[in-house]
Kinemage of the C-alpha trace (Angstrom):
@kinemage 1
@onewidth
@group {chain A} dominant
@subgroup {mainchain}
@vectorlist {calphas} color= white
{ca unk a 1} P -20.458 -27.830 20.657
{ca unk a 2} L -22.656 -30.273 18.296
{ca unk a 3} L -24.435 -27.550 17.503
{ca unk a 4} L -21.701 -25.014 16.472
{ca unk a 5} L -19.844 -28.333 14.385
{ca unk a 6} L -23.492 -28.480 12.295
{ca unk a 7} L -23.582 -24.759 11.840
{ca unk a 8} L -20.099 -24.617 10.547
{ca unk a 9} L -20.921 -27.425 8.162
{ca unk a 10} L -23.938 -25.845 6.878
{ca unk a 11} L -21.964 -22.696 6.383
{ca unk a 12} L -19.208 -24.259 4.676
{ca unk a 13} L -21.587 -26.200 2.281
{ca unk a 14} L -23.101 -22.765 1.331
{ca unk a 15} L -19.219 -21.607 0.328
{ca unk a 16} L -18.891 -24.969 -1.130
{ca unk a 17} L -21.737 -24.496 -3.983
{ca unk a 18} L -20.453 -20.838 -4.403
{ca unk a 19} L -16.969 -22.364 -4.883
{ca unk a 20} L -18.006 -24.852 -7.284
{ca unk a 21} L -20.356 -22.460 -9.720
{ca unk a 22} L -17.506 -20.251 -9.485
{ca unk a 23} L -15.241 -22.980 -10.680
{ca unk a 24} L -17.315 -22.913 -13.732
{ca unk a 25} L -17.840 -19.347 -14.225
{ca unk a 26} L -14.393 -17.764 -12.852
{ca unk a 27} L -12.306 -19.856 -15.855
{ca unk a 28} L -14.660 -18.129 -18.361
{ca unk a 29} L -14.209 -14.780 -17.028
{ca unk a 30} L -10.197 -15.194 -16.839
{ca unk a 31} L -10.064 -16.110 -20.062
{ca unk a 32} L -10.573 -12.406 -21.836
{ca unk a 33} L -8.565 -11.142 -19.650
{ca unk a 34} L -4.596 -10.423 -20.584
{ca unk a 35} L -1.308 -11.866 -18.267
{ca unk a 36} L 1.352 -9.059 -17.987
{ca unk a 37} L 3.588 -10.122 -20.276
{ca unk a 38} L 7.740 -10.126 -19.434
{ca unk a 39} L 10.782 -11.640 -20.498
{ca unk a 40} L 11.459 -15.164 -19.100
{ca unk a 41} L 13.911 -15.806 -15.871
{ca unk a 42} L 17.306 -14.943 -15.684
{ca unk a 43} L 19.572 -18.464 -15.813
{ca unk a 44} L 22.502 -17.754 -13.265
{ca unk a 45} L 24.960 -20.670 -11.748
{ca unk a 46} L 23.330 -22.231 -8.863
{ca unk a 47} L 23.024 -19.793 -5.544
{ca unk a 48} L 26.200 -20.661 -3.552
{ca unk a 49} L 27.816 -18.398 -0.875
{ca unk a 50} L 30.423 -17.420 -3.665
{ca unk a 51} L 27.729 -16.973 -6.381
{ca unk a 52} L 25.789 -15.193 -4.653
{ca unk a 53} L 26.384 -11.570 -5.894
{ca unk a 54} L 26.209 -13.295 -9.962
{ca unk a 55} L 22.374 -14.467 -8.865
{ca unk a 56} L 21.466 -11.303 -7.356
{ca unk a 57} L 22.507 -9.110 -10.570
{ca unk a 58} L 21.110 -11.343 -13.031
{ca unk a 59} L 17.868 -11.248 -11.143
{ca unk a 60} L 17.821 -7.479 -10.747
{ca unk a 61} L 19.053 -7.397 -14.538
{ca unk a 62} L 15.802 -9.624 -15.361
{ca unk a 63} L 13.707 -7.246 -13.119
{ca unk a 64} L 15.155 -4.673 -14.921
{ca unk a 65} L 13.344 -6.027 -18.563
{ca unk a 66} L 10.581 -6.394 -17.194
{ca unk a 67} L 10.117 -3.049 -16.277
{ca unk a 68} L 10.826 -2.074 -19.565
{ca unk a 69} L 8.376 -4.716 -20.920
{ca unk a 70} L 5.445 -3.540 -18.870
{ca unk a 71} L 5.905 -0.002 -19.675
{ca unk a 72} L 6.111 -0.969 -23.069
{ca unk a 73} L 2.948 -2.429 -22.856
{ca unk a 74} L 1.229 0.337 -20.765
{ca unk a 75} L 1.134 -1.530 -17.012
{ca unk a 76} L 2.814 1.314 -15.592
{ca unk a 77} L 2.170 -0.001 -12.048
{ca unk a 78} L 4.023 -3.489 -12.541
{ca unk a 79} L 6.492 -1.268 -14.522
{ca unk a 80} L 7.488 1.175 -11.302
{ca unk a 81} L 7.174 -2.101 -9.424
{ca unk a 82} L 9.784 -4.178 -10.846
{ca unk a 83} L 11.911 -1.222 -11.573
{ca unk a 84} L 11.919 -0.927 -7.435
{ca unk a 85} L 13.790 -4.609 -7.515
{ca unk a 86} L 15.770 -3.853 -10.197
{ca unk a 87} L 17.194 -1.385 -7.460
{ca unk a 88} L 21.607 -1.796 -7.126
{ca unk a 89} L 21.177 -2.839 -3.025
{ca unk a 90} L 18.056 -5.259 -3.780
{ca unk a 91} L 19.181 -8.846 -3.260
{ca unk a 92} L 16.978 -11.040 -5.480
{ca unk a 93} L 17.606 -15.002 -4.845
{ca unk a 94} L 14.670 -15.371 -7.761
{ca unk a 95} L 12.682 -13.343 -9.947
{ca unk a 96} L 10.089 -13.965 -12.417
{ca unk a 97} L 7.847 -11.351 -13.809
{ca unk a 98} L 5.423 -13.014 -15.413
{ca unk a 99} L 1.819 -13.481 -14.880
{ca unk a 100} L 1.312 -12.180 -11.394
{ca unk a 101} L 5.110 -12.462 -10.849
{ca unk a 102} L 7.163 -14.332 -8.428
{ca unk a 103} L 10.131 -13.254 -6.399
{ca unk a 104} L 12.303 -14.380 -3.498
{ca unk a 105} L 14.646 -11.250 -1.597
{ca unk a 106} L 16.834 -11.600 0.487
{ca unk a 107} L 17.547 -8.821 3.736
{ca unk a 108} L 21.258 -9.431 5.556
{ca unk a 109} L 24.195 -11.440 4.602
{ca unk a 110} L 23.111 -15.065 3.300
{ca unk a 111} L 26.105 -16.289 3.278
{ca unk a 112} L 27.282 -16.223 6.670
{ca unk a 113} L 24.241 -16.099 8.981
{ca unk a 114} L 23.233 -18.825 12.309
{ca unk a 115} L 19.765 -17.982 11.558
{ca unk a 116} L 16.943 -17.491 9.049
{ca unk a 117} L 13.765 -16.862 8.619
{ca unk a 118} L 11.680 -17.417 5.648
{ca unk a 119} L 7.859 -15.882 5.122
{ca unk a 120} L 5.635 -17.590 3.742
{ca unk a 121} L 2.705 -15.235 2.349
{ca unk a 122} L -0.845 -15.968 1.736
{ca unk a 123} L -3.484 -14.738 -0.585
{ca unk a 124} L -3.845 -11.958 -3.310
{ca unk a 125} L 0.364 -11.429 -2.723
{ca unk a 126} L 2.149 -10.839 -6.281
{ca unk a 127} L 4.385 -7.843 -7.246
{ca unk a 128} L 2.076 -5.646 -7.761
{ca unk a 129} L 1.486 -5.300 -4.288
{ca unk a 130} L 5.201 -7.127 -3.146
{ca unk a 131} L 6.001 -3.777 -1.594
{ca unk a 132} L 3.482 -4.821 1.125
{ca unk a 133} L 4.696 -8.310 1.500
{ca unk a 134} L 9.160 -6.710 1.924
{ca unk a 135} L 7.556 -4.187 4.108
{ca unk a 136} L 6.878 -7.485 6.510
{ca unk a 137} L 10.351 -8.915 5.979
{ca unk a 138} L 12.022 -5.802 6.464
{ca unk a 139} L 10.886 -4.853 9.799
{ca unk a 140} L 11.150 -8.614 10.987
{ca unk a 141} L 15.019 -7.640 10.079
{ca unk a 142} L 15.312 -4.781 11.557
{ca unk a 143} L 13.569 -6.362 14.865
{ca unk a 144} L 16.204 -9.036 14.793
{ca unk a 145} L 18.981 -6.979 14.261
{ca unk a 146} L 18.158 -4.748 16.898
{ca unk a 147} L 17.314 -7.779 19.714
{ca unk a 148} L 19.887 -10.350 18.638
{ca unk a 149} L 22.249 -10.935 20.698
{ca unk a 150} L 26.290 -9.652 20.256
{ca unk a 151} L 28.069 -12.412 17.495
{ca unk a 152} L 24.437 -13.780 16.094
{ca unk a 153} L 24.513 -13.285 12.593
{ca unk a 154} L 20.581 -13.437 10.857
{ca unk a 155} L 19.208 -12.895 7.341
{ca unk a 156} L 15.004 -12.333 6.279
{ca unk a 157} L 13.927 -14.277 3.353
{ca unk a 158} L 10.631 -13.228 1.630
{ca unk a 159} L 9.969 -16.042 -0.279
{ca unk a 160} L 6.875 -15.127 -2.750
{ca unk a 161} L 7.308 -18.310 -4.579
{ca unk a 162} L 4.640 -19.862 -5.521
{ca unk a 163} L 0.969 -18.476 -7.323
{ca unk a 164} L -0.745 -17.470 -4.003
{ca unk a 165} L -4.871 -17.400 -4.864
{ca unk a 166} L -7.146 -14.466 -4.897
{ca unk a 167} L -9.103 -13.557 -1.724
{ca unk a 168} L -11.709 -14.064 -3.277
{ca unk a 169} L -11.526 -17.124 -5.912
{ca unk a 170} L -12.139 -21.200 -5.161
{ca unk a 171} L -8.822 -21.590 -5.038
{ca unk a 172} L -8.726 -20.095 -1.595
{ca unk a 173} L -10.981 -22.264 -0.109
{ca unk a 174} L -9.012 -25.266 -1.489
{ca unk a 175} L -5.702 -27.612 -1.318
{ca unk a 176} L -4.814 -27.119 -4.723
{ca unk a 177} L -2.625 -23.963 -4.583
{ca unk a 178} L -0.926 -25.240 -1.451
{ca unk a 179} L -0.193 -28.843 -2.505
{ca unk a 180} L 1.474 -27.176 -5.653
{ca unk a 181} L 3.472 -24.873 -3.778
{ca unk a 182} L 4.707 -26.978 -1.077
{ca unk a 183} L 7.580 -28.946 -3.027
{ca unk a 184} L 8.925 -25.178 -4.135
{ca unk a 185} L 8.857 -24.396 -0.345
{ca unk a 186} L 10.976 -27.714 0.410
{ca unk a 187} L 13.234 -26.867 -2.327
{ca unk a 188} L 14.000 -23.301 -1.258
{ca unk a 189} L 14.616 -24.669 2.207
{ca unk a 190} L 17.067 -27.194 0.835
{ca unk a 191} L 18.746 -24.041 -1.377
{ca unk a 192} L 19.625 -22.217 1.968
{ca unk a 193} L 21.319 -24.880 3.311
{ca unk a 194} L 23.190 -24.974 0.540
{ca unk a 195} L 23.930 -21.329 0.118
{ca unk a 196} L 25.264 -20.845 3.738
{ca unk a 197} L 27.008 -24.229 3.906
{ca unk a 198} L 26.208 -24.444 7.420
{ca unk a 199} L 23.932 -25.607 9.610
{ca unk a 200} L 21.846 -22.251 10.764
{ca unk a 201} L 18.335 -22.203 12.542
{ca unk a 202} L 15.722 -21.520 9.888
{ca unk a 203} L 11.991 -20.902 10.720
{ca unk a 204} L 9.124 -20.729 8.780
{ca unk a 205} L 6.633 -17.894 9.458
{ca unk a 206} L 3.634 -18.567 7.429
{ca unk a 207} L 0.274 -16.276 6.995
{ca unk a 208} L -2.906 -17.252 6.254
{ca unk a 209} L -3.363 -18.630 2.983
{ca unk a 210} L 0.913 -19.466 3.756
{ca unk a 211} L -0.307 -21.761 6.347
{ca unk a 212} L -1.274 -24.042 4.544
{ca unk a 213} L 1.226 -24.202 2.073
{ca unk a 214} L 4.032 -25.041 4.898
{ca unk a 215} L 1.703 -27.350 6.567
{ca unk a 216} L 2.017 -29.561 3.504
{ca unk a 217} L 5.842 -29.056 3.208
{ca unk a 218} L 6.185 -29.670 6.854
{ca unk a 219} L 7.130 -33.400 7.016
{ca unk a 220} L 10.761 -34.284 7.692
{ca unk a 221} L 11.333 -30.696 6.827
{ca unk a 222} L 14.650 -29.192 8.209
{ca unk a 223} L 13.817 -26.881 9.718
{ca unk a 224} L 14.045 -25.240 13.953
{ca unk a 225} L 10.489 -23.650 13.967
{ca unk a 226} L 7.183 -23.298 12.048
{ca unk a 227} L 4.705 -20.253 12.739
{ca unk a 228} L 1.285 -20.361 11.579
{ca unk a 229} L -0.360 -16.817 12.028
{ca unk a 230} L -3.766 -16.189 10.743
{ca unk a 231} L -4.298 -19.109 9.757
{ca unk a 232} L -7.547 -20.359 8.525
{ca unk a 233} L -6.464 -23.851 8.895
{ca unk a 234} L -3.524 -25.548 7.793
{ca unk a 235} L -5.209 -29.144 6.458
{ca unk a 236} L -3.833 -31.048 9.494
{ca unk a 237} L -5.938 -31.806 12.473
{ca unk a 238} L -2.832 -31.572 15.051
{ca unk a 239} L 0.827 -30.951 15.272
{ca unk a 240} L 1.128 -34.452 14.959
{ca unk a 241} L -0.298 -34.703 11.505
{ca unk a 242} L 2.212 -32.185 10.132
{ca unk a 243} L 4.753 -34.760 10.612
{ca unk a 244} L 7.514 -32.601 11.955
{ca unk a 245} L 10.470 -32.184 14.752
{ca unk a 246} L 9.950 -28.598 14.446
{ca unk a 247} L 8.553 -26.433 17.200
{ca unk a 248} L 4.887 -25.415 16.175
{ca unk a 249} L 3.737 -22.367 17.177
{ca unk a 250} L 0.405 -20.300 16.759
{ca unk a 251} L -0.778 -16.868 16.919
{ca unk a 252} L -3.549 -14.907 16.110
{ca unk a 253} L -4.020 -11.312 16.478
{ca unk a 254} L -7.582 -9.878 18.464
{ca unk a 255} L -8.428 -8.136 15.710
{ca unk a 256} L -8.248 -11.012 13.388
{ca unk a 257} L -10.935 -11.698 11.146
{ca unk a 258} L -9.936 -15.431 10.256
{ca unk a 259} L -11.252 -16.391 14.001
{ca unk a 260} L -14.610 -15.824 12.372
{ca unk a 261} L -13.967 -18.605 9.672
{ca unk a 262} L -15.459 -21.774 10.809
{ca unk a 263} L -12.328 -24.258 11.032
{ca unk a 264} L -13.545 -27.482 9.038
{ca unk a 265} L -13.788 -29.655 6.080
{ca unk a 266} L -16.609 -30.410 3.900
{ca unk a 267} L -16.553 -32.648 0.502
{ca unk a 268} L -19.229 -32.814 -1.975
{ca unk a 269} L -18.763 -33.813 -5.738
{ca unk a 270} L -15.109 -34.371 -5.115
{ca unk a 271} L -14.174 -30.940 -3.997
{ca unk a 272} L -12.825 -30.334 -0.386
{ca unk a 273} L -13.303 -26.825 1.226
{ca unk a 274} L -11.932 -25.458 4.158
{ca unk a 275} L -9.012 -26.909 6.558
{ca unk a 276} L -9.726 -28.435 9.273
{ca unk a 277} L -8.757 -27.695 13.143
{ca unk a 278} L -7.965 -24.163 14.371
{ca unk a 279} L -4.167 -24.356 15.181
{ca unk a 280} L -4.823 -21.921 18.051
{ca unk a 281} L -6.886 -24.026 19.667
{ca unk a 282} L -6.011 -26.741 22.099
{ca unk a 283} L -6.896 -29.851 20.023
{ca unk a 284} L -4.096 -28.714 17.676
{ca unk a 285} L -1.204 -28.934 19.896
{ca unk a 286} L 0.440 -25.842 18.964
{ca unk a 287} L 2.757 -23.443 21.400
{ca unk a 288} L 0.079 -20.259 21.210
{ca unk a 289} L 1.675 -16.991 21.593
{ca unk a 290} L 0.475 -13.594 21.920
{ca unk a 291} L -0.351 -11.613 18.895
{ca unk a 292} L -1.377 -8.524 20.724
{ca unk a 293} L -4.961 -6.708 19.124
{ca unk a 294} L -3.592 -6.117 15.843
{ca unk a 295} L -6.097 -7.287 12.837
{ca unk a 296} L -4.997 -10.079 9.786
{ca unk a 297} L -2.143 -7.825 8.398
{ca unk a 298} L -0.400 -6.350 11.563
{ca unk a 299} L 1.518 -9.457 12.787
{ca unk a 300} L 4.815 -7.435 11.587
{ca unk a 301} L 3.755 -4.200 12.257
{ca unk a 302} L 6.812 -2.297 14.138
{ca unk a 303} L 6.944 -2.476 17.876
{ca unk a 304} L 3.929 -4.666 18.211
{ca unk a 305} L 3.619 -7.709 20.154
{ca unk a 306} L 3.285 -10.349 17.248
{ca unk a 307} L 6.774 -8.867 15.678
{ca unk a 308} L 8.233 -9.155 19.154
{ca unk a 309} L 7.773 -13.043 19.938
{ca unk a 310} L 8.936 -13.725 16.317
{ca unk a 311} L 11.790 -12.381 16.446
{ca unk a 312} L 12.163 -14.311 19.923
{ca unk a 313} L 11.290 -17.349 18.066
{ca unk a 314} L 13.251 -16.825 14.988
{ca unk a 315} L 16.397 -15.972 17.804
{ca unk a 316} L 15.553 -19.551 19.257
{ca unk a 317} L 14.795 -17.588 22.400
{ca unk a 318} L 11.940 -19.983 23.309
{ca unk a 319} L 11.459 -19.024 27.259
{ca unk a 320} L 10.635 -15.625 26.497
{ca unk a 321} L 7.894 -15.738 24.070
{ca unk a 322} L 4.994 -14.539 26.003
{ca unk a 323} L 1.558 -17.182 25.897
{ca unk a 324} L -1.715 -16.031 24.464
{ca unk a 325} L -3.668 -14.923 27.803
C-alpha cells in the first residue's frame, strides 16, 4: 500500500510540472483565440412558481439572439445550438450565451413537484455540446416518471452553471473552477426552494469534474441526497469532511476510466493537484451503489443499472438501491 501511495505521488508530481508549464503556456495560446460573441442575459422578475413561464420566454427569447448572433458571425454550430433552446416547449431557468455559454433547463413541472434532481456536469460541458449533457437529464426524467410512484410529482434540472474546465487544461487538475462554482450551486439550490415554495426532496447528482464542485457546496446544504459518479475525487477525505446531513452516495461504472486516476494530493510552488480519497472506497464513507459496466459517460444511459438506482435515490427509495458487488 506504501508503495502504490509513492507511485501515485510520483505520478501526480509528473502532472503537476505539466500543469504548471501549461499554466504558462495555455494563457498565451488562449489569447489569439476569439470568444463566441452573443448578446448579454435576459433580465426577467425573479423565478417564482407564478413567474415561471415570464423566465422561461425571456430565456428562450435571449437564446433566440444568440442564434442570430453566431450565425451572424459564422459559428454555425453554436448558432443551430442555441436555436435548439430557443425551441417554444424548452424551459430555460437561465441562459447565457456567451463565451462557452451557460444554461440551466428545466424537464417537468417546477412548480409543483415533491422531488428534484439537479446534475451537476463535469468537464469540457458548454452548449456546444449541451445536447449531450439534456440527453442525461432527459432520460433521468423519463426513468422517474416511469418508476415513481402514483401522486409523486418530480422535475430534472440540468444545471450547466458554472465554466466547467477542459479535459485537458490545469484547470482540471485543480480547485479553482470548483471553488468558483460552488456558491452558484448553493444559490440555485436556494432558487428551487423558492420557486416551488415547498419543501421537496432535492438531490444532487454530480459527474466527474461535478464532483467536486458539489463537494465544496456541500456544507449545511439543503439538500436529501448527494451522488458523486465518476468522480476523480471530490477534495474531501470522507463524508465527514463534506460537512453535510445529506445521504452520500458513490458509484462508478466498470468501464470507468477515472478508477485509473491515482486519488491524491500533491503541492509544489503553491499549486495543489488532484483530490484526495476515492469516494468509492471504504475510507470515504460513502453508500456505494452499482453502476453496472458502463464506461465514464453511460451512468444515464437508458435501462442501465446506474440510471436505475438514481432514480431510486432521487425517489428517496433508499432500500432498493442495489450495493456495488
Amino acid at each position: 500500500m506504501r508503495r502504490l501511495r509513492e507511485s501515485a505521488r510520483r505520478w501526480l508530481r509528473a502532472v503537476l510540472a505539466a500543469v504548471v508549464t501549461s499554466a504558462l503556456v495555455v494563457p498565451l495560446a488562449g489569447a489569439a483565440s476569439f470568444e463566441v460573441p452573443a448578446p448579454p442575459p435576459a433580465s426577467p422578475p425573479p423565478a417564482t412558481s407564478g413567474t415561471l413561464a415570464v423566465v422561461y420566454a425571456a430565456n428562450r427569447a435571449n437564446a433566440a439572439a444568440a442564434s442570430r448572433t453566431a450565425a451572424n458571425h459564422g459559428y454555425r454550430h453554436r448558432a443551430a445550438a442555441t436555436r435548439a433552446l430557443a425551441a417554444p416547449h424548452r424551459q430555460l431557468l437561465a441562459f447565457d450565451g456567451r463565451g462557452a455559454g451557460l444554461v440551466t433547463e428545466v424537464f417537468g413541472d417546477l412548480a409543483h413537484v415533491d422531488r428534484v434532481a439537479v446534475l451537476v456536469p463535469g468537464s469540457d460541458t458548454g452548449l456546444d455540446n449541451y445536447a449531450r449533457f439534456r440527453r442525461a437529464a432527459r432520460a433521468l426524467h423519463l426513468k422517474l416518471r416511469a418508476t415513481a410512484p402514483a401522486g409523486s410529482r418530480t422535475a430534472v434540472v440540468a444545471w450547466l452553471g458554472y465554466a466547467t474546465p477542459d479535459t485537458i487544461s490545469p484547470a482540471v487538475a485543480t480547485m479553482g473552477r470548483a471553488e468558483a462554482a460552488a456558491p452558484q450551486l448553493r444559490a440555485v439550490v436556494g432558487d428551487l426552494r423558492r420557486i416551488t415554495g415547498r419543501q421537496p426532496q432535492l438531490s444532487l447528482l454530480c459527474h466527474s469534474y461535478g464532483t467536486v464542485v458539489c463537494a465544496r457546496a456541500a456544507a449545511g446544504l439543503d439538500v436529501a441526497d448527494i451522488a458523486f459518479l465518476g468522480s476523480p475525487g471530490t477534495g474531501a477525505d470522507s463524508v465527514s469532511r463534506l460537512k453535510t446531513r445529506a445521504r452520500v452516495w458513490a458509484a462508478r461504472g466498470a468501464g470507468d476510466w477515472v478508477a485509473h486516476i491515482p486519488h491524491a494530493r500533491v503541492s509544489l510552488f503553491g499549486v495543489t493537484v488532484g483530490f484526495g480519497t476515492d469516494p468509492v472506497s471504504p475510507a470515504f464513507g460513502a453508500r456505494v451503489f452499482h453502476a453496472g459496466p458502463g464506461g465514464h459517460s453511460a451512468y444515464f444511459a437508458p435501462a442501465s443499472q446506474a440510471l436505475a438506482n438514481l432514480a431510486r435515490i432521487v425517489l428517496g427509495r433508499t432500500t432498493e438501491v442495489t450495493d456495488a458487488a
